[in-house]
C-alpha positions in Angstrom: -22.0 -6.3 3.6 -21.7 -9.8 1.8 -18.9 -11.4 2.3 -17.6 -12.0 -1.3 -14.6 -13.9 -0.6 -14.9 -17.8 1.0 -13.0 -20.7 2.4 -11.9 -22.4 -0.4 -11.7 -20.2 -3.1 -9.2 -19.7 -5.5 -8.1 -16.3 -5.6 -5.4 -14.1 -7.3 -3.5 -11.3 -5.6 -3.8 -8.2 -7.6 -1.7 -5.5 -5.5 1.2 -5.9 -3.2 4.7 -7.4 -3.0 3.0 -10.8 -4.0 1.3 -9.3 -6.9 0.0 -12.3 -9.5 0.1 -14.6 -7.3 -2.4 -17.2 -7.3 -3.8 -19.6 -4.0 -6.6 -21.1 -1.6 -8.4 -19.2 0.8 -7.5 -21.1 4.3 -9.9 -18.7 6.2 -11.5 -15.6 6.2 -11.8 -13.2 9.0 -14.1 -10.9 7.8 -14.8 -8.7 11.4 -10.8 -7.4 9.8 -11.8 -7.5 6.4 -8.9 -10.3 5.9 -8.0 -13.5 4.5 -5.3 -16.3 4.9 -4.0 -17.1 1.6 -1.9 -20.8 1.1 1.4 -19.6 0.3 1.4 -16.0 0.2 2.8 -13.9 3.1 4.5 -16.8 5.2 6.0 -16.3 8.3 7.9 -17.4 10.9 7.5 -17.4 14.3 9.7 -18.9 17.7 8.2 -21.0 19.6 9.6 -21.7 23.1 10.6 -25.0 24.5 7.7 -27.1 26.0 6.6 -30.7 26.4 5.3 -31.5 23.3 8.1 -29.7 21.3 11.2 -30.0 23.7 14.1 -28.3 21.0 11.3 -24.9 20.5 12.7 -23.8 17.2 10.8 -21.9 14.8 7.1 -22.5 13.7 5.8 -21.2 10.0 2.7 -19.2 9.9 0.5 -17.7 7.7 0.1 -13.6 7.9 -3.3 -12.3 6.8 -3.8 -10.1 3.5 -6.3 -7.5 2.9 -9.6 -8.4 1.0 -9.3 -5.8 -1.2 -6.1 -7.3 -2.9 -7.8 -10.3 -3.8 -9.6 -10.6 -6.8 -11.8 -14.1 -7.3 -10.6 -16.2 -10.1 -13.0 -17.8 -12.3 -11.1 -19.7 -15.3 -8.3 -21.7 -13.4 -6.5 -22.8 -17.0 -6.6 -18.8 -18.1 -6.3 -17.4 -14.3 -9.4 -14.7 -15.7 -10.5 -12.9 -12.6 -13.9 -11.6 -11.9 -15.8 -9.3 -9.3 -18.6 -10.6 -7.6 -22.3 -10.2 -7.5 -25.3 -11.3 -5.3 -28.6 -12.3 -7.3 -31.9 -13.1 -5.5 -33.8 -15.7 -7.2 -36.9 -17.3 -5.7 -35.7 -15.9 -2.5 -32.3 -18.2 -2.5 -29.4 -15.3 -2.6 -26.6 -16.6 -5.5 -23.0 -15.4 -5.8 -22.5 -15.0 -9.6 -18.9 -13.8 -11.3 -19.9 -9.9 -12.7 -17.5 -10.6 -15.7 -18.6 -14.1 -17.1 -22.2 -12.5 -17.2 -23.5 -13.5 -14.7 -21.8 -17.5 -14.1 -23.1 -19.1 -11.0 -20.3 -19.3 -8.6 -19.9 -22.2 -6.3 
């Protein structure tokens, strides 16, 4: 399956506690079907004393969330969100935005 979803996109979270909320893709792991989203589903986690951080204290994460709550936003002033498509032209495979008729994506 195409991954439909990239690095670097902006995205909108359409279920969920964190529904409406807007962000970056920071990385996709697409072997879990997930995606790290900048500032949704932060986390904390403790980090034990060591040499380069001698106090330990706690350490903030990012906590995957489910492609299939992310819906690909194609007009950043309106926040209009669009599926996405694959066409085939001259052999060079294009993602396109299914609601903007067919827009080039990025």
């Amino acid at each position: 399956m195409a991954q439909r979803i990239r690095k670097d996109d902006t995205v909108k979270i359409i279920s969920g506690a964190h529904k409406g909320t807007t962000g970056k893709v920071l990385a996709v792991n697409p072997k879990d079907g997930t995606a790290l989203v900048e500032g949704v589903g932060l986390g904390h986690r403790h980090v034990k004393p060591n040499q380069l951080n001698p106090r330990g204290g706690k350490k903030d994460i990012h906590k995957p969330v489910n492609l299939s709550k992310l819906a690909l936003v194609v007009d950043e002033k309106s926040g209009k969100t669009s599926r996405v498509g694959y066409v085939v032209n001259d052999g060079a495979k294009t993602r396109v935005a299914r609601q903007l008729k067919n827009k080039e994506i990025n």
